[in-house]
C-alpha positions as CSV (number, residue, x, y, z in Angstrom):
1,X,3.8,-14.6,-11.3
2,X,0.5,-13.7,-9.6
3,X,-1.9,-11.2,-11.0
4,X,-3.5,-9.0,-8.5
5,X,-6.1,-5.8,-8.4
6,X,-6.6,-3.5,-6.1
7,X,-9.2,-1.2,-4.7
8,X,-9.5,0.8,-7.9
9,X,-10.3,-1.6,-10.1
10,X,-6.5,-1.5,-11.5
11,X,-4.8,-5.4,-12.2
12,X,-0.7,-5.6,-11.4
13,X,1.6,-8.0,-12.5
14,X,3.8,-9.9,-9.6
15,X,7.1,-12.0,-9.8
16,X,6.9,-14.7,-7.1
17,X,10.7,-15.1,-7.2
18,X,10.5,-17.1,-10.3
19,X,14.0,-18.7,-11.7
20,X,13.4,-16.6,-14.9
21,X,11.9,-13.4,-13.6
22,X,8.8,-11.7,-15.0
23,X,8.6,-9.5,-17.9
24,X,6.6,-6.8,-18.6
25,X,7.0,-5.4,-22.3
26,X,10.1,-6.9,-22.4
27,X,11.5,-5.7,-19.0
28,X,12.1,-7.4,-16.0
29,X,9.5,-6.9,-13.3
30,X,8.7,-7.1,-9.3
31,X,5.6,-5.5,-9.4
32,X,4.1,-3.5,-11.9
33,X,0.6,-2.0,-12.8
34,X,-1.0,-3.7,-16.6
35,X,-2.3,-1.0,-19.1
36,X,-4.3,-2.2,-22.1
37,X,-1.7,-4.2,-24.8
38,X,1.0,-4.4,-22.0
39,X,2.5,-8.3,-23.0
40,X,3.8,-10.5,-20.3
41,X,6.5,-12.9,-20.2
């Protein structure tokens, strides 16, 4: 997992291609944009 931001201040979540995969509120993720009380896993 990598945490990112981008030009607009925003942070996204990224799965590397981790074993396990990378949740985001429960769901698996690629790449996803964080909002404020988003949990990951």
């Amino acid at each position: 997992m990598r945490p990112r931001a981008d030009g607009r201040g925003a942070l996204a979540v990224r799965d590397l291609g981790s074993a396990n995969g990378t949740k985001l509120n429960g769901a698996r993720v690629a790449i996803e944009e964080l909002a404020p009380d988003d949990v990951v896993q």
